[in-house]
N, C-alpha and C positions, 0 to 999 in steps of 0.2 A: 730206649736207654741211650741217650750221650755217652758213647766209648770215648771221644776226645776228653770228659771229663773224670773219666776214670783212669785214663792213660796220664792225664794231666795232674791227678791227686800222686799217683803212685810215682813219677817222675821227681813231684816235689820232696816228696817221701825217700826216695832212693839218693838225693839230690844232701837232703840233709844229714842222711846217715854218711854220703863220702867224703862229707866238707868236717864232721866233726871227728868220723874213727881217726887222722892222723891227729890229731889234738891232746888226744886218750893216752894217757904216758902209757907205754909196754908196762905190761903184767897187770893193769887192772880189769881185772877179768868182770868184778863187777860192777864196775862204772859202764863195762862197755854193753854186759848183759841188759843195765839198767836202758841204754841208751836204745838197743835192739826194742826192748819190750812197750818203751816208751811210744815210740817210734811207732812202730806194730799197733796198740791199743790208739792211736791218735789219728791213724791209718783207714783203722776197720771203723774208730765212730765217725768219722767224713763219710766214707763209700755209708756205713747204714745211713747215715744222715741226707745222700744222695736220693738213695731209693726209698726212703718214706721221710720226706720232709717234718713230718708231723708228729715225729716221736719227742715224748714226753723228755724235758731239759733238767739239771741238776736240780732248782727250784723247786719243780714239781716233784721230783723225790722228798725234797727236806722237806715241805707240805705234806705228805703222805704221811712222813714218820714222822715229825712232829705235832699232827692236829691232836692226836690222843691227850696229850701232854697240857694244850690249853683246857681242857675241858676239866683236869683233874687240878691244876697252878689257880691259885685264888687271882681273881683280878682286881 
């Protein structure tokens, strides 16, 4: 396991949440939850995307869920 590139995602990571929370006007609690969660889910698919290179991309989901769909859509 690369620790330089895990230190180095979560850096970026911590990097962007301190550059944007003063930006955030006071009291928008949900802009900043937004920004938290954001932040966090973009976080953890870099590190999975670290340790298994090979995991299936948005594409291959919509593939998934859509083939059913051509087989029943006249062509």
């Amino acid at each position: 396991m690369n620790w330089g590139v895990i230190i180095g995602i979560t850096v970026v990571a911590i990097l962007l949440v301190l550059y944007e929370w003063p930006r955030i006007k006071p009291g928008r609690k949900k802009e900043k939850a937004a920004l938290i969660g954001l932040t966090l889910i973009g976080w953890s698919l870099a590190l999975a995307l670290l340790f298994d290179p090979n995991l299936p991309g948005p594409t291959q989901l919509m593939d998934t869920l859509f083939r059913p769909l051509t087989q029943i859509l006249p062509k």
